[in-house]
N, C-alpha and C positions, 0 to 999 in steps of 0.2 A: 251365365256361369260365373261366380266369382271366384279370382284369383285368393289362394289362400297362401303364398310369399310375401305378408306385407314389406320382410325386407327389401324386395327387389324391383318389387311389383308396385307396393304401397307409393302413398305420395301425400304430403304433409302438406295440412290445407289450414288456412290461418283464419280462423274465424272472428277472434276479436285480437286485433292486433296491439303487441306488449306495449303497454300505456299506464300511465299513473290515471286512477279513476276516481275525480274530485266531487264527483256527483253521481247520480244514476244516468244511464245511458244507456244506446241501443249500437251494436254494431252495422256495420254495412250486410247488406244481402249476398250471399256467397250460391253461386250456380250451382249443384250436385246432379246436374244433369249427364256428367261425362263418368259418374261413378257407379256403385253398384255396391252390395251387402253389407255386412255387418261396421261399420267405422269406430274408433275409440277416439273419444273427444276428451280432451284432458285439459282441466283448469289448473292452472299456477297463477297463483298469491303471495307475492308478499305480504308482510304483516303493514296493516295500516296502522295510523298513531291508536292511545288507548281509547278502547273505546269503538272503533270504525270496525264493522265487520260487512262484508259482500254476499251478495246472492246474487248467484249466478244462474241461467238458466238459458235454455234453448227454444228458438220459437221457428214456424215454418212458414212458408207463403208461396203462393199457386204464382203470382206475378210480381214479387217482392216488390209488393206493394201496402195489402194486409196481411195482418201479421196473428199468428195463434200460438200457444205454448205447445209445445212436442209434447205429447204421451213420455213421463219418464226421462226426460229429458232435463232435471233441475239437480243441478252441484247441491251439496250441501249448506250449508250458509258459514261462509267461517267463523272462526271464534274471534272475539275483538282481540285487536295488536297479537296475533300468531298469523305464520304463513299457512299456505295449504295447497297440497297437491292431490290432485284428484280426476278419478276417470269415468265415464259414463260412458255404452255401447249402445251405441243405436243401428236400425239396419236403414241406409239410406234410402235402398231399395223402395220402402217404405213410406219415406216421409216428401212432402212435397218438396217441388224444383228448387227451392231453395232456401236456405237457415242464415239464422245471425244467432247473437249470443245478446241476450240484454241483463243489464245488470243492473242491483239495485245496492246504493253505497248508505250504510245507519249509522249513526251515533257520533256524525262528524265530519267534518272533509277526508277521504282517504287523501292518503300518502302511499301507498305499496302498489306498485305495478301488479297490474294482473293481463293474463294471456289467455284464450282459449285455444286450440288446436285441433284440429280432426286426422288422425289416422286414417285413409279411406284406398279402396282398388279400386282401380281405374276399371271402365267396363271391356272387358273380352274382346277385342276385335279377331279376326282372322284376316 
């Protein structure tokens, strides 16, 4: 049964932690084993120098070890040198024990901090 108070109940899970992104990279493996339904995972972007734009995306792994792209799970690419906020829903329920966020940085070194974050409920205990 998933809680549907994400104010109360929800719990803000950090999947790629706010960092200036100078090249492409993979975040750390993050557990979702203590969660349950639908999660809103939200990228913030600052604007990187002209030129630099991000692709972000979500990938899963049975032992965060190998790694696969999430079904539906890729941010938009942003636009060179503009910020960009943005959300994707995935149901955790769904995807395997655990996700990162990996990113791919074009047209330059970024400069602009980028974030990923997961909205997620904690699973029902009694």
């Amino acid at each position: 049964m998933t809680i549907q108070n994400l104010g109360s109940k929800g719990t803000a899970v950090d999947i790629l932690p706010n960092n200036v992104l100078a090249s492409t990279a993979n975040g750390s493996g993050v557990d979702l084993q203590g969660y349950e339904g639908s999660a809103a995972f939200v990228l913030s972007a600052e604007a990187g120098s002209s030129g630099v734009t991000y692709a972000v995306h979500i990938e899963e792994s049975a032992d965060n070890s190998s790694w696969s792209d999430v079904s539906s799970g890729a941010f938009t690419t942003t636009d060179a040198n503009t910020a960009s906020f943005q959300q994707i829903n995935l149901n955790v329920s769904e995807l395997k024990r655990y996700v990162r966020a990996a990113s791919t940085v074009a047209g330059g070194t970024g400069t602009g901090a980028v974030n990923v974050t997961a909205y997620a409920s904690k699973k029902y205990t009694t």
